[in-house]
C-alpha positions in Angstrom: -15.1 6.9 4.8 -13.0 7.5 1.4 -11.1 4.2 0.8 -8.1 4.6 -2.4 -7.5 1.2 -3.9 -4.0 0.2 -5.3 -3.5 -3.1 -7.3 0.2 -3.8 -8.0 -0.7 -6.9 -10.6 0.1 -4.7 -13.5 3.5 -3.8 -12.0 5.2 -6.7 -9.7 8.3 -6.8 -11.3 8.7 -3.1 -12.3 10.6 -1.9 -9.0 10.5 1.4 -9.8 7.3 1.9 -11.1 6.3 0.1 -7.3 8.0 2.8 -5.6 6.1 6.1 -7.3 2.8 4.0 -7.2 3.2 3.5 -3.5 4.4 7.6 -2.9 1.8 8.4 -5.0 -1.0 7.0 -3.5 0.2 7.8 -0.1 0.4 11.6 -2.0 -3.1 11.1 -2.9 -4.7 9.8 0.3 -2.7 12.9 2.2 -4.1 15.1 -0.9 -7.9 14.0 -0.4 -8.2 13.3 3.5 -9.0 9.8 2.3 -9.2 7.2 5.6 -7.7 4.2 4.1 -5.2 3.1 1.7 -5.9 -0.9 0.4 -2.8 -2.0 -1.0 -3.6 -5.1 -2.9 0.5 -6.7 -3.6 -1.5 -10.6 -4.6 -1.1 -13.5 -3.1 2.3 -14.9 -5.1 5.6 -15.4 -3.7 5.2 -12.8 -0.8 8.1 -10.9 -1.9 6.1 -7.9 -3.0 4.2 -7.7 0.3 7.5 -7.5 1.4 9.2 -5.0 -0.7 5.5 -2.9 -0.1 5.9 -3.4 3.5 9.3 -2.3 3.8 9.0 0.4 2.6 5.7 1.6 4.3 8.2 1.2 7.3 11.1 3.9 5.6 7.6 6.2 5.3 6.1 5.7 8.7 5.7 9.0 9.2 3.2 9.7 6.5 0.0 6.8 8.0 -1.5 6.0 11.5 -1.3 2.4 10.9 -0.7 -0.6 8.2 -3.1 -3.4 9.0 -2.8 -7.3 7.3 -5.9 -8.5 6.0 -6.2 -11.7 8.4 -8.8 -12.9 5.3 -7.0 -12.3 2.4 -2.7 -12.0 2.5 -2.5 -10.4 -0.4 -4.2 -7.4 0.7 -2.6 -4.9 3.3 -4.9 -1.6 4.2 -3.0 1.4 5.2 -4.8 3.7 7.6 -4.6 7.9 8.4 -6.0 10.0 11.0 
């Protein structure tokens, strides 16, 4: 199963650069049939996970499923058909 890895570290506080990291890799998954999307937002304040998760919920239409990572919170893994 092809698995895409994103790690927002680099960019937490750069909101736009969030937003065309997140459509791109969403572009990229769709692009390359890849399974699974692991978004890695970190552990911090939980305000990125938010912001991440909010808006995987505007683009609902583009993923099967978003699944927390019950071992690790700073992790979300975002699944296609």
């Amino acid at each position: 199963m092809k698995k895409i890895t994103l790690d927002l570290h680099d960019i937490f506080n750069k909101h736009q650069q969030i937003e065309e990291a997140l459509n791109d890799v969403l572009d990229q998954a769709q692009q390359e049939g890849a399974k699974l999307v692991e978004i890695i937002p970190g552990k911090g304040s939980g305000q990125l996970k938010k912001r991440v998760l909010k808006f995987l919920e505007r683009n609902r239409d583009r993923y099967d499923r978003v699944d927390k990572d019950s071992k690790n919170w700073g992790r979300l893994f975002v699944r296609f058909k």
